[in-house]
N, C-alpha and C positions, 0 to 999 in steps of 0.2 A: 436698142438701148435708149437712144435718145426719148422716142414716144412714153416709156416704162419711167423715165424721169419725168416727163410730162405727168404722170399719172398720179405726183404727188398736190400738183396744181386743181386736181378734179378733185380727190378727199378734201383738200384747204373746202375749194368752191361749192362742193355737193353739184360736182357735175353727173345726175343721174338722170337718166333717160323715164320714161311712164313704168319701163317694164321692170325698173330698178337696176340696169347694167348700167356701169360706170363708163364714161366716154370721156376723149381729150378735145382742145379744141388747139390745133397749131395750124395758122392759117401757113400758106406755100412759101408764103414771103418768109415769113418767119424760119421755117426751115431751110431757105435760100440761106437768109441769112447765119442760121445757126449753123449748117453744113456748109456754108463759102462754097455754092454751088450754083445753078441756072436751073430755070426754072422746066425747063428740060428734061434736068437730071432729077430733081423732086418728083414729078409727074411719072418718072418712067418707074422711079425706085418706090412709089407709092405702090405703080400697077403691080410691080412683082410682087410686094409685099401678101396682096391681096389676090394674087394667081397664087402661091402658096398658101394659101388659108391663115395668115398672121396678121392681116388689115381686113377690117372693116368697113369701107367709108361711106356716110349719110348724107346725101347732098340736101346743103340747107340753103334758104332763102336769099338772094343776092347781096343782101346787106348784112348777113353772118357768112362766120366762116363754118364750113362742112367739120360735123362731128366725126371724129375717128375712134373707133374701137379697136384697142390692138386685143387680139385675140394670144389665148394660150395656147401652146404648144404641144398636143395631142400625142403621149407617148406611146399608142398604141396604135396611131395610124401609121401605115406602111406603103 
């Protein structure tokens, strides 16, 4: 949910990638902070996201933060 509210921040900015897929940019801290959690628990809750096919993540250059693609939810996969 949170990311999916993020995703109104990418229309405003025209955050689009070369291929034309929409991506977020919420750096860890940020999500530390918007979750009141450690960085810990961001890092692990990212991995899962993205062990289940719902995250994305693009590692970007040291001085950006990593684009994230939250992916949709495939009602046909089982």
């Amino acid at each position: 949910m949170i990311f999916t509210m993020r995703m109104i921040d990418s229309q405003t900015n025209e955050w689009v990638d070369a291929d034309g897929n929409m991506y977020i940019i919420y750096s860890n801290q940020e999500l530390m902070d918007d979750m009141h959690c450690n960085s810990y628990t961001v890092k692990r809750l990212k991995k899962e996201l993205v062990n289940h096919d719902l995250l994305l993540e693009e590692d970007a250059p040291a001085e950006h933060d990593d684009r994230l693609y939250p992916l949709r939810i495939n009602e046909n996969k089982k």
